[in-house]
N, C-alpha and C positions, 0 to 999 in steps of 0.2 A: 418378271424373272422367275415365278415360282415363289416357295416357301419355304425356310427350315422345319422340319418336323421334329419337335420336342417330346422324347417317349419316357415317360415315371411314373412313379408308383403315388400319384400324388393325396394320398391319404396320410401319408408320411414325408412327402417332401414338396406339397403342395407353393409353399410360404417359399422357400428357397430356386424351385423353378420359375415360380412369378419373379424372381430378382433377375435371375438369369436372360430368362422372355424380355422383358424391361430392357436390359442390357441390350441384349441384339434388337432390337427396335428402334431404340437411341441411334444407333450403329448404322440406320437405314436397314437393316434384316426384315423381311416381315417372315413369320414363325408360323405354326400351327399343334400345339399341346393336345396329344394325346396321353390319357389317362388309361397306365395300363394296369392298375391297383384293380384290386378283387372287396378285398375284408370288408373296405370303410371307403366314403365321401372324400373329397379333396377338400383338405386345408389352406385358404389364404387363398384361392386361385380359381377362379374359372374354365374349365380344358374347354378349349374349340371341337373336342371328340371327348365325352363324355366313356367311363365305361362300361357302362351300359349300351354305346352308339359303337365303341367295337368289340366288343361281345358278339353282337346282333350282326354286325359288317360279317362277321368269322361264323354266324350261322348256328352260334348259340343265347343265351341270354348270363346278365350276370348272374341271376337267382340259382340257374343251372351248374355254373363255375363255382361257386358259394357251395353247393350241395354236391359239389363231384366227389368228397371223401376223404383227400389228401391235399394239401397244400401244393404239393408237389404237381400234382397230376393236374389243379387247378391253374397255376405257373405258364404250365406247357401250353396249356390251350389257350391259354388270352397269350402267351410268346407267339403261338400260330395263327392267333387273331392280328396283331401287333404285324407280321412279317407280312401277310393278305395285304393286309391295309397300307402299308408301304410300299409295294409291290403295283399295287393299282394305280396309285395317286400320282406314285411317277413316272407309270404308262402313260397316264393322261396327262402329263409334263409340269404337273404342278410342284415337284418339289426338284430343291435346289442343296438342298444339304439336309445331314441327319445329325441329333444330340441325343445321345440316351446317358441319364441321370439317374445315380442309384448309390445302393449298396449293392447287395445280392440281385436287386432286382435291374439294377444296369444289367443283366446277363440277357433278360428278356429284349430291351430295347434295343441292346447290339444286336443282336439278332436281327431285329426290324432294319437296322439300319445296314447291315451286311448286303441288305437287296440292294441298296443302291449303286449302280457303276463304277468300277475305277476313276478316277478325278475325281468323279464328286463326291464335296467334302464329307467327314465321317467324324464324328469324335464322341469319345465317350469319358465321361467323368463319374470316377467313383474311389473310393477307400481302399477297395479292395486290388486297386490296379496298383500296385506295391512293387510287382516282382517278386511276391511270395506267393502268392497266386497264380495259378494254369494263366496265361494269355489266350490259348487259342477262344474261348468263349468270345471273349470281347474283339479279334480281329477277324478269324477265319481264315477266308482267303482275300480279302479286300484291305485296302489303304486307309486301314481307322486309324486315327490320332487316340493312343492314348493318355489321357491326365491324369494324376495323381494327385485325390482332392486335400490328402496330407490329413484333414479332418473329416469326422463324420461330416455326412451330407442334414443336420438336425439344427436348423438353428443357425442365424447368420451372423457372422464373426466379420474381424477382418482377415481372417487367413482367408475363410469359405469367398468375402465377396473379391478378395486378390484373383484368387484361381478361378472363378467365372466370369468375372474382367477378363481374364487373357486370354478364358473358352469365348467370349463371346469377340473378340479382336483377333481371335486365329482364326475364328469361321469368320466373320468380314473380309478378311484379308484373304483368305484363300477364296471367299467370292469373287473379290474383288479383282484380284492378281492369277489366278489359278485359272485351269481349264477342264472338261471332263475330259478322258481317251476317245478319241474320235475313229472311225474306221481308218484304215490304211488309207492312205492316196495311191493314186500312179504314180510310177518310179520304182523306187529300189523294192526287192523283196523279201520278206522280212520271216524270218526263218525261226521258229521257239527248240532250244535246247535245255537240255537237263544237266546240273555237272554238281562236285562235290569238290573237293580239295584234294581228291583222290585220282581225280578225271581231269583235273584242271588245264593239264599238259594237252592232253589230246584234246579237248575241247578248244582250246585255244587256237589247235592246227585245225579244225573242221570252221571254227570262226573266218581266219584268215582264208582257208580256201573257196569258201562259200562267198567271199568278200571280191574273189576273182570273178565272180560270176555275175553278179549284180543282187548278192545275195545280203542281207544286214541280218546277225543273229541277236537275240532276245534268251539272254541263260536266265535260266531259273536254277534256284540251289533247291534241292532235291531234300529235302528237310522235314518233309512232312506235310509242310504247307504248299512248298513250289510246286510240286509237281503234279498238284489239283488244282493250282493257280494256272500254271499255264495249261491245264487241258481247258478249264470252264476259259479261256481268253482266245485257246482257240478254236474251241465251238462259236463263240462267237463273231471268229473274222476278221483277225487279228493277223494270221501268219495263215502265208503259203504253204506249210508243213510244217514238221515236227520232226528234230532227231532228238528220240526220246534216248539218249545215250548213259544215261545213270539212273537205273530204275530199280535200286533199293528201299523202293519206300513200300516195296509189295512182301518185304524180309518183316522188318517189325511189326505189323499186325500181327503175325504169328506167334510170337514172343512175348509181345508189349513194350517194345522200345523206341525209342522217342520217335524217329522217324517213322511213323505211321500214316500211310499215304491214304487210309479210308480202303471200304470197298470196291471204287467203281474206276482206282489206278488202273492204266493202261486202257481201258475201256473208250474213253468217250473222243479222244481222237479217230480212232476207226469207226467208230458211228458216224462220224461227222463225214468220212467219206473224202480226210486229208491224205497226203500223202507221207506217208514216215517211215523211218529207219529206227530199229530199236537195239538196246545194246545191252543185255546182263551186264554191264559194269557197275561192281560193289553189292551184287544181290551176294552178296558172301559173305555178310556180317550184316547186323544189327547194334545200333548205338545206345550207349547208354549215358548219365552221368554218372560219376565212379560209384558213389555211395549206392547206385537204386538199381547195381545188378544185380538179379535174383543169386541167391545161393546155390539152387542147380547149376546155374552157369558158371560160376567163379572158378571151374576146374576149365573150362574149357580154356583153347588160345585164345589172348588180349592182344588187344593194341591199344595205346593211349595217344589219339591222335592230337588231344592238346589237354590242357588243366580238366578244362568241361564237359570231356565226350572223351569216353572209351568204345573200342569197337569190340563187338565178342563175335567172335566166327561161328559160320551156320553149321547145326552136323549137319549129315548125310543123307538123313529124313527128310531132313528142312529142306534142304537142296532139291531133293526129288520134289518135294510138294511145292514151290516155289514153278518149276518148270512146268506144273501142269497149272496151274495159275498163271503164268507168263502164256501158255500157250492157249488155254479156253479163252483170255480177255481179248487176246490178238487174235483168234480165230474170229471175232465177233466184228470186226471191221467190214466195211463198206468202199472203203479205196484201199490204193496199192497200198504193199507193206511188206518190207521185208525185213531179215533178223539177221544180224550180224554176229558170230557166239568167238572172241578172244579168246586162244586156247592156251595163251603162256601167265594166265594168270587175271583172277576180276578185279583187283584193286592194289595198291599198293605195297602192302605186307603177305599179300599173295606172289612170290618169287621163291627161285627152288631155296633162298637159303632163309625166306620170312614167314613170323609163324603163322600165315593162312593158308601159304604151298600144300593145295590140296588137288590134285589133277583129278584123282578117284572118286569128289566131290561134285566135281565139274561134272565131269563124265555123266554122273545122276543126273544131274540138272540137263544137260544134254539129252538123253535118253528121254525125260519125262517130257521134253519141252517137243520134241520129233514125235511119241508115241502120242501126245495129244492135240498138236499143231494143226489147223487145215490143210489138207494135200496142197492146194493155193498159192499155199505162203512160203517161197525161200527161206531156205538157214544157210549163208553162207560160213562156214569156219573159217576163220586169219589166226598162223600162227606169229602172232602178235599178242603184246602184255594191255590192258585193255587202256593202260594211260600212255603209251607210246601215241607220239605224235604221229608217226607212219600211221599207226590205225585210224584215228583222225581223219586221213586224208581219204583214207579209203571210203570213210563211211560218210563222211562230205561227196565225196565222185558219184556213191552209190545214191546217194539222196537225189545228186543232180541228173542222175539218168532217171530218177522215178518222178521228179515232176516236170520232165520234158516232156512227160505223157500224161500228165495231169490238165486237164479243162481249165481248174484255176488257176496253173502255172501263171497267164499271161493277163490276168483278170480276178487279184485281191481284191477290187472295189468291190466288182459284181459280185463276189462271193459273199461279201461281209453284207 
């Protein structure tokens, strides 16, 4: 069946990942310990990948990583050794789940184990997984389990060997009961959308009408992480298209606000040469939690869409710069696409009496999204609010007209 790959720093947590190893062995698991420590030798434990052995896998040596200058810089490259090495092993089908083990240096081995597929299992245990702590290190975009090891990972207790009893009985069980994501079959066709709490209404209406069709949707929450979740799933061949209908996550980069969608938003759907309908709905705000909005901002209009996220509305700059970004990423497409722009308003507290009601906003975004668009590509305007369910339906009909002229409309399998 393959092997668990175990990724530590094991000069310091040597003694403690041998208990763990042990554990899933007992469990029927068979493992394979990589050592992704730099400074010093493993304690208490033998790695099956010495590291020294991926160093060299990654095309440098340890001596070289020892003598790079900074800790930090040294980190990165045995992280970029660590992710190679993972990446291969389970090209060549030998691994069956990942553990990365640490402190700080859990950050490295999530990493490695980020390469592995959806389904298969992930988990990561470390101190630092508190919830005072960033998350995205340790998840990304994939289905990591995280633990919280309550104690340092130094020395083994009965707390430490509780909480690696039950890492080593959730990776069993999820072997044993669990499955990886497997391509689509024939049958229904399975459709990836984007939606917020903002969109939820109209999204709801493009589900159901899509469901007339022989269509099954796949929402992603548009959060930062969703909506490079569902592009990398359907590069991969997962979905017939994409109604990319809440694409606020290309707003916060700008800013720095939580929903930070990365560089490469919007982008790798159209490379991939799917079919999609795309929608500025909520590129009019960037989120925050209340406490971590800048001081610039705090004059502008708020919304406080719940306890833990407040929304701060975009100016008028931002608006214009967002639509020549909405339009050079969507110009870069390879299949059909076209853009759909609601003109009564991008989200919720966008209405003529809510504090986002900014038409003259709009308008910018409009203007920069047309002056940089491919000639190619449709903008249709609906005067429609962008979470009306009527709009919804619209941009479901318009989806279903563009992949009845798609190749892979009738052939998911073949495509994936």
């Amino acid at each position: 069946m393959g092997k668990v790959v175990i990724v530590a720093t094991l000069d310091t947590k040597g003694t403690e990942v041998a208990y763990l190893r042990d554990r899933l062995n007992a469990l029927g698991v068979d493992t394979v310990v990589l050592d992704s420590g730099i400074l010093g030798e493993p304690t208490g434990i033998v790695p099956d990948v010495s590291n020294a052995e991926l160093a060299e896998s990654g095309g440098t040596t340890i001596a070289e990583l020892r003598a790079s200058g900074t800790r930090g810089s040294a980190v990165a490259q045995m992280r970029d050794c660590a992710i190679a090495w993972v990446r291969e092993h389970h090209a060549a089908g030998e691994l069956t789940g990942g553990i990365s083990v640490g402190g700080v240096g859990s950050v490295m081995g999530a990493a490695a184990i980020q390469v592995l597929p959806v389904g298969i299992p992930k988990i990561v245990v470390a101190p630092t997984a508190s919830g005072h702590h960033e998350f995205a290190p340790y998840v990304g975009t994939k289905d990591v389990l995280v633990m919280h090891s309550v104690v340092d990972i130094l020395g083994l207790n009965p707390v430490l060997t509780t909480v690696f009893d039950n890492v080593a009985a959730a990776m069993a069980g999820m072997l044993q009961h669990g499955h990886p994501l497997t391509p689509p079959a024939s049958g229904p066709r399975y459709v990836a959308t984007t939606m917020l709490g903002n969109t939820t209404a109209a999204v709801g209406a493009v589900r159901d009408r899509l469901s007339e069709h022989d269509c099954e949707t796949v929402v992603f929450h548009s959060n930062g992480v969703g909506g490079p979740a569902m592009e990398e799933l359907a590069v991969d061949g997962q979905f017939v298209g994409v109604i990319d209908y809440t694409t606020n996550e290309i707003n916060d980069p700008l800013v720095g606000g939580i929903h930070d969608g990365g560089p490469d938003r919007l982008r790798k759907v159209g490379l991939a040469g799917l079919p999609q309908v795309l929608v500025p709905a909520c590129i009019d705000f960037s989120v925050w939690a209340p406490a971590s909005i800048p001081q610039e901002m705090r004059s502008r209009p708020r919304y406080e869409h719940n306890p833990e996220y407040t929304l701060v509305l975009a100016t008028h700059e931002e608006k214009a710069e967002m639509g020549r970004i909405f339009a050079e990423r969507v110009s870069e497409t390879t299949g059909p696409a076209l853009i759909i722009m609601p003109m009564r308003g991008l989200s919720i507290p966008a209405t003529p009496d809510g504090p986002f009601w900014d038409p003259e906003g709009d308008a910018l975004f409009l203007a920069a999204l047309r002056a940089h668009l491919r000639d190619d590509i449709e903008i249709r305007t609906i005067d429609l609010h962008s979470n009306d369910p009527a709009l919804g339906r619209i941009v479901a009909d318009a989806f279903l007209e563009l992949l009845a002229t798609s190749p892979i409309a009738t052939a998911p399998k073949e495509y994936a």
